[in-house]
C-alpha positions, 0 to 999 in steps of 0.5 A, a space after each residue: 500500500 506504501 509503495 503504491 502511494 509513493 508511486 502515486 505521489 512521484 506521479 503527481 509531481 512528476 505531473 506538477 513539475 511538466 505543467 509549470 513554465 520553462 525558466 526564463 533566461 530573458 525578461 524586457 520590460 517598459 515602462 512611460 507615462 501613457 503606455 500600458 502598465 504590465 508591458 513585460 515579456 519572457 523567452 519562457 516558451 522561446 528559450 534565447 527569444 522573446 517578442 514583446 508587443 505593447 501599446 498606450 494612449 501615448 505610443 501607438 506600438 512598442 515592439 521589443 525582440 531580442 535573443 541570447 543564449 542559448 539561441 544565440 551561442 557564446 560567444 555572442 551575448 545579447 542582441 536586442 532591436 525595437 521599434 517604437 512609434 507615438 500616438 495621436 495624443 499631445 501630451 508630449 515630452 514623454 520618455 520611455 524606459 526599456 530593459 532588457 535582461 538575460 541570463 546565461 549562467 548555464 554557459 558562462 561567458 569566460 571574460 573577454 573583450 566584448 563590443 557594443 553596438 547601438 543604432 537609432 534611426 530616425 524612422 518617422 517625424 523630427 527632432 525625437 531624442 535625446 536617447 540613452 543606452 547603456 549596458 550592465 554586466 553581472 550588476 556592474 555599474 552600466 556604461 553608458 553610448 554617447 547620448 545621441 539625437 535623431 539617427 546615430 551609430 555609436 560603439 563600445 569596446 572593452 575587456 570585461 571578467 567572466 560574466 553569468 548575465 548581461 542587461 541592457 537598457 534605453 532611455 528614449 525621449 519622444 517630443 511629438 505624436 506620430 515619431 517613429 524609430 528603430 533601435 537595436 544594441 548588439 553584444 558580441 566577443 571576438 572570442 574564437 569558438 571551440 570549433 573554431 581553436 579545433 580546425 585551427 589546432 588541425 591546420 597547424 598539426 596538418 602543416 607541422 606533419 608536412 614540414 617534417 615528411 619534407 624533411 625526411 625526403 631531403 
């Protein structure tokens, strides 16, 4: 009768433990005076990729992507691109607050340089900005692109330690009804891949085996 209730039980919570939702590695979220309160997503059901649609009496459309590991292998961290368009109403300057966070414990980043690469482009209206973006690594203090205005490419290089997670972060000011931009931030390390140190590592042994048989033939 024991053994039947146990079996029973390891039933149901193997039962349980199916029903719940897949960890998420990947959490956006934003945040604005005349956007709709709960605008947040996760890559629960997308590990490494999340699409987050949101809107408000202030913006006509917030579209968040992004992807990370494990859609995304190490060494590429993060990459996230959104388009964010205003509304007819007139209660403007406005800024809204996005951020983004992924988790990447179960394949660490092992330290490195890492580039950043962050675009605006100024797709509908004038004179939108001024904008911020940052990014943050393992609670660091963030670092910060240059603040820019209208349409702007701006780049950030440096050597960070191993990391288990990486957010990053916008700060957009809209001035007018019917702005429209597109912004994306890209993290990537150019830390050669396993494979790749693999066929490099086969090359060298490939060409050292050549230059000894022509010794032996002289």
């Amino acid at each position: 009768m024991t053994g039947k209730f146990l079996a029973a039980t390891v039933m149901a919570l193997v039962g349980l433990a199916l029903t719940q939702p897949a960890h998420a590695s990947m959490i956006a979220s934003a945040s604005a005076t005349g956007l709709t309160a709960g605008c947040t997503g996760n890559d629960s059901l997308t590990p490494g990729s999340l699409s987050l649609f949101c809107t408000g009496p202030l913006f006509a459309s917030v579209q968040i992507t992004a992807s990370g590991p494990p859609d995304l292998p190490v060494p590429d961290l993060t990459t996230t691109t959104l388009t964010v368009t205003t509304g007819p109403a007139l209660m403007f300057p406005v800024t809204l607050n996005i951020a983004i966070s992924s988790d990447f414990s179960a394949t660490p980043f092992p330290g490195g340089p890492v580039n950043g690469i962050a675009t605006i482009n100024n797709l509908i209206g004038s004179s939108p900005g001024p904008f911020t973006m940052s990014i943050q690594g393992d609670g660091n203090p963030p670092v910060s692109f240059p603040t820019c205005t209208g349409s702007c490419v701006q780049n950030l290089t440096s050597t960070i330690g191993p990391i288990t997670n990486d957010s990053v972060h916008y700060s957009l000011t809209f001035t007018a009804p019917g702005q429209s931009i597109g912004a994306t931030i890209q993290l990537t390390s150019p830390i050669p891949e396993p494979v790749s140190l693999t066929l490099v590592g086969s090359a060298l042994f490939a060409v050292g085996l050549l230059a000894r048989r022509r010794r032996k033939a002289l």
